[in-house]
C-alpha positions in Angstrom: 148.0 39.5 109.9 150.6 38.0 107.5 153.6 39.9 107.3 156.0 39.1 104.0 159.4 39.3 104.2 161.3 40.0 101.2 162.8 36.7 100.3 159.2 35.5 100.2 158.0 38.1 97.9 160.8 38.0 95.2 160.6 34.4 95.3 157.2 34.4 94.2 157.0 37.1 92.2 155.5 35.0 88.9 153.2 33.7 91.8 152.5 37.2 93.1 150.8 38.5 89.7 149.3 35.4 89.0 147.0 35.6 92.0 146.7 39.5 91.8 145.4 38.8 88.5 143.2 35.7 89.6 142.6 37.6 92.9 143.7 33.8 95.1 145.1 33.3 98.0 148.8 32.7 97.9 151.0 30.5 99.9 154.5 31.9 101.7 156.2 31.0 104.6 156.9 33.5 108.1 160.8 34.0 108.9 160.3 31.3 111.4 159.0 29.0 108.5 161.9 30.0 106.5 164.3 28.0 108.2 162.5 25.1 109.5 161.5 22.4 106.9 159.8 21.8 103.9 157.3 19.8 105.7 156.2 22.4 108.0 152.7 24.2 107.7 151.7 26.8 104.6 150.2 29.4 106.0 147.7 31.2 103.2 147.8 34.4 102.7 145.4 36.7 101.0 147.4 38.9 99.0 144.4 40.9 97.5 142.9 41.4 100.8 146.5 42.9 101.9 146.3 45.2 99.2 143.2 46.4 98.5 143.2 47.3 102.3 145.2 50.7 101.6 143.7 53.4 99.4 146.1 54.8 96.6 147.2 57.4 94.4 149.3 56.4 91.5 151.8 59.5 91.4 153.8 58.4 88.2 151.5 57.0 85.4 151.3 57.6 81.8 149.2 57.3 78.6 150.6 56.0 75.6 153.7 54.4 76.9 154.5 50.9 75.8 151.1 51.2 74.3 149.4 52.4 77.6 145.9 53.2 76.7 142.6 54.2 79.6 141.6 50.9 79.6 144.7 48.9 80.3 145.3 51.4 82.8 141.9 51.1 84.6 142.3 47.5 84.4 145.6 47.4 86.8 144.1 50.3 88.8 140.9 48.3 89.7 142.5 44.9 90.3 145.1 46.5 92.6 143.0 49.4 94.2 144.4 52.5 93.0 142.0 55.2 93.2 143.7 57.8 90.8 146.0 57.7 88.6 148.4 60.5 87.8 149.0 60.5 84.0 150.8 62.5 81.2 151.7 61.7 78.1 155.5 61.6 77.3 156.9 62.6 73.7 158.6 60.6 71.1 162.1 59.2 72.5 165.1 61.6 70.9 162.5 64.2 69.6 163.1 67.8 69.5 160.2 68.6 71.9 158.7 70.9 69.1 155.2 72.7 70.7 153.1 71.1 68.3 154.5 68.0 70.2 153.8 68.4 73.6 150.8 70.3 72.8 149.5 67.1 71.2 150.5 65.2 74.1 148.5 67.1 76.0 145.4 67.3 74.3 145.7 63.5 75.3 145.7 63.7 78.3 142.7 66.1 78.1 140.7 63.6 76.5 141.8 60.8 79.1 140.6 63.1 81.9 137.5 63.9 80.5 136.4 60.4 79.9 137.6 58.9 83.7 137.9 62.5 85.5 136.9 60.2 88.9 139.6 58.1 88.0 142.6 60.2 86.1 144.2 63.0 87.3 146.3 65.5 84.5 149.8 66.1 84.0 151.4 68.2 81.2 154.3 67.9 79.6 156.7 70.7 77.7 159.8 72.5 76.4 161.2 75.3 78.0 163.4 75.8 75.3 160.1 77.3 73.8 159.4 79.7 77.1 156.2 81.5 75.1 154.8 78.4 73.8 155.7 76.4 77.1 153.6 79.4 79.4 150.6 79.2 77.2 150.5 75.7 77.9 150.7 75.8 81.0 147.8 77.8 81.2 145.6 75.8 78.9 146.5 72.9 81.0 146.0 74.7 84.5 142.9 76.0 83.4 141.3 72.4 82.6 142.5 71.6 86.5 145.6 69.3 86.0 147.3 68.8 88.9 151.0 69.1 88.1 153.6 68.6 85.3 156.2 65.9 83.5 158.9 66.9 82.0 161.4 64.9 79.8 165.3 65.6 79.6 165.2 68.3 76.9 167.0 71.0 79.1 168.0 69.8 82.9 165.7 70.7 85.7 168.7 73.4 86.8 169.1 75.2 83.3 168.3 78.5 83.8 165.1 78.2 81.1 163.6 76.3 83.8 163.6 79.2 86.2 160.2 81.1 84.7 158.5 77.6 84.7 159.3 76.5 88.1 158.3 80.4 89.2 155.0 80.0 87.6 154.7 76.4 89.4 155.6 77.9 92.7 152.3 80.5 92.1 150.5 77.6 91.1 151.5 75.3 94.2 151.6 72.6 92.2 154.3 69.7 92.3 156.8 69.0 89.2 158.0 65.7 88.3 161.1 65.4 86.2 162.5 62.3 84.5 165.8 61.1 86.3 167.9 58.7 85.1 167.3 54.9 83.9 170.4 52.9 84.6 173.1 55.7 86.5 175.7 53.9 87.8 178.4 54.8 90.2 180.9 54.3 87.5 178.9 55.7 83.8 175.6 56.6 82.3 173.6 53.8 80.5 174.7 55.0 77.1 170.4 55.3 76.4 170.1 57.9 78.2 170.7 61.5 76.5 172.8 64.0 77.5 170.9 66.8 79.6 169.5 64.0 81.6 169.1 65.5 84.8 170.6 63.7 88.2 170.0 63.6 91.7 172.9 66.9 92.0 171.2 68.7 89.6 167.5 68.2 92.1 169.6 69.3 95.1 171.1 72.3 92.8 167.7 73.4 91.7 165.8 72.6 95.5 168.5 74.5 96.7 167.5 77.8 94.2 163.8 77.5 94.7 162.6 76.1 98.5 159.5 77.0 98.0 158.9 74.7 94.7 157.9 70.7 94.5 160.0 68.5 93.0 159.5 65.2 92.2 162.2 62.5 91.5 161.0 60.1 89.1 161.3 56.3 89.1 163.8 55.4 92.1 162.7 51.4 91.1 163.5 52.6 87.4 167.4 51.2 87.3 169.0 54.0 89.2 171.7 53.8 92.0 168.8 54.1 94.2 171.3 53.9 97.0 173.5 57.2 95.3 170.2 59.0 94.6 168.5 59.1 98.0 171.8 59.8 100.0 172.0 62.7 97.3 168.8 63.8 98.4 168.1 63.3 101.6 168.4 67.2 102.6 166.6 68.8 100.1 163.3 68.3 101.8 161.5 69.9 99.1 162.0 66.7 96.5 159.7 64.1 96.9 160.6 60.7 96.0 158.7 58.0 93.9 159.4 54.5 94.6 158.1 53.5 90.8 159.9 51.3 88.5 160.0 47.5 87.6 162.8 46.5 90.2 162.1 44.8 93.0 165.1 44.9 94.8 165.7 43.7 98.5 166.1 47.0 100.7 165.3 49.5 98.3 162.2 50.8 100.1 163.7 50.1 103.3 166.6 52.7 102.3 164.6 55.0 100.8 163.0 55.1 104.0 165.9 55.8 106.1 167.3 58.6 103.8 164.3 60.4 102.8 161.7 59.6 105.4 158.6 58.5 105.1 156.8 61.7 104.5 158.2 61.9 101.3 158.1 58.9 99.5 155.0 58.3 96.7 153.3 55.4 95.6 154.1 55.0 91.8 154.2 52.4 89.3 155.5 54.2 86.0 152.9 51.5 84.5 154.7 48.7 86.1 151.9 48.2 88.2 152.5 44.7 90.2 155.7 45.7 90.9 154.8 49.2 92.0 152.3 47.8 94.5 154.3 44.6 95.2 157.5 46.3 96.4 155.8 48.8 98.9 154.0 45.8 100.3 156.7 43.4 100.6 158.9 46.3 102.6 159.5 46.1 105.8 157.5 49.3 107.6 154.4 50.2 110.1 151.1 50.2 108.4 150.8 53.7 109.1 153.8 54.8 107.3 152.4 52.6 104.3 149.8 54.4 104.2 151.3 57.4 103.9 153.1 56.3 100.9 150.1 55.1 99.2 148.3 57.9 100.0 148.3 60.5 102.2 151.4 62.2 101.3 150.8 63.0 98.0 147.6 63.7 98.6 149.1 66.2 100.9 150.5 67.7 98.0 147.4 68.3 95.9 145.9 69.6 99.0 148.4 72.5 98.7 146.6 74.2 95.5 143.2 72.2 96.5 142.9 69.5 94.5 143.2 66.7 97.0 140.8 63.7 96.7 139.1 63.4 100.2 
């Protein structure tokens, strides 16, 4: 089998979605290749075949974002070989969160999961600054079987009106996935993001409080020090990391791996989809350990409150 190494795969990135798209075979060159001539031997490789090779569950998806919609999603899912997608629905940028808000984002996602429920798996989304509003709709959402919740940057996942939420997710064994930052640097903030944004110390804060809870770190491909962020969490062992995001940077996976381990990292794609598949295939790791990532170890997690796939 053709193993890519990362020079190969971010030099043919336009390449890479073309023939995902087209489903061809591409053309790349082994390390030993690399640094002989141009005139040496193409090997072909069939990228597809590669990919669709490893089953997959999408942990980090949405509706409605960037104008997201079931079928666009289904469309990426089937060319790349996800099996389920893990969607919610996120408010307005800069809203207040009001319930009637997230309550509409919901019913959403209710409607996406009724019309794929083989393919779409249910996230909710809230306020805790509305704590009565916020348990109802919980259990509304529970009740129609989604699998876990998104939250947004309203209040930081440490502020003490998370505590009743996260208890009621600990009950409910299932996994919550909180919006981390877009663009943290070492030195400042992208100036985008808003204020109770909640950062890597604030996961280790709140992991610390409640070891029995799931916490899932969103977007590590999203623009963050990805480097800062998984040394931050490499001992809080109850934060799972996804790898989702639109930046395919040399390493990343690679590190992530090091620091966090490869029984908690997720497949996501935050509806970057070629990216999201490209940069866990172009890593450097054993095919069991990519399969883990694609699959099994979040699947792991929905096995928890039994709602895992196989």
């Amino acid at each position: 089998m053709f193993k890519f190494n990362r020079r190969t795969f971010v030099g043919t990135t336009a390449a890479s979605a073309a023939g995902i798209l087209l489903g061809n075979t591409l053309s790349g060159f082994t390390d030993k290749e690399d640094s002989e001539t141009a005139a040496a031997p193409i090997k072909k490789v069939d990228l597809m075949a590669e990919v669709r090779k490893y089953r997959k569950i999408d942990s980090h998806a949405h509706f409605g974002l960037a104008g997201a919609t079931n079928a666009s999603n289904l469309s990426y899912a089937d060319r790349l070989g996800i099996d389920k997608l893990v969607i919610s629905k996120p408010m307005a940028p800069g809203s207040p969160g009001l319930p009637e808000e997230f309550r509409a984002c919901n019913d959403a996602i209710i409607g996406a999961v009724k019309a794929h429920p083989d393919r779409f798996m249910g996230q909710l989304t809230l306020n805790p600054t509305y704590k009565k509003e916020s348990m109802e709709e919980i259990k509304r959402c529970t009740d129609l079987g989604f699998t876990g919740m998104k939250l947004y940057n309203h209040v930081k996942i440490n502020d003490p009106l998370f505590y009743p939420i996260i208890e009621k997710f600990i009950d409910l064994k299932l996994i919550i996935l909180m919006h981390s930052p877009i663009g943290k640097a070492r030195i400042k903030y992208n100036a985008r993001e808003p204020k109770n944004i909640s950062i890597p110390e604030d996961f280790v804060d709140i992991a610390k409080r409640y070891p029995e809870a799931m916490f899932q770190f969103a977007h590590t491909a999203g623009g963050i020090d990805w480097e800062d962020a998984c040394k931050a969490l490499q001992h809080s062992p109850n934060v799972y990391v996804d790898l989702s995001g639109s930046n395919n940077i040399a390493n990343m996976v690679e590190f992530a791996l090091r620091y966090i381990g490869e029984d908690r990292l997720f497949f996501g794609c935050d509806n970057s989809f070629y990216q999201g598949v490209g940069h866990i295939i172009s890593a450097k790791m054993t095919e069991a350990q990519r399969k883990k990532i694609f699959f099994d170890n979040y699947n792991n997690i929905l096995r928890k409150a039994g709602k895992n796939v196989d």
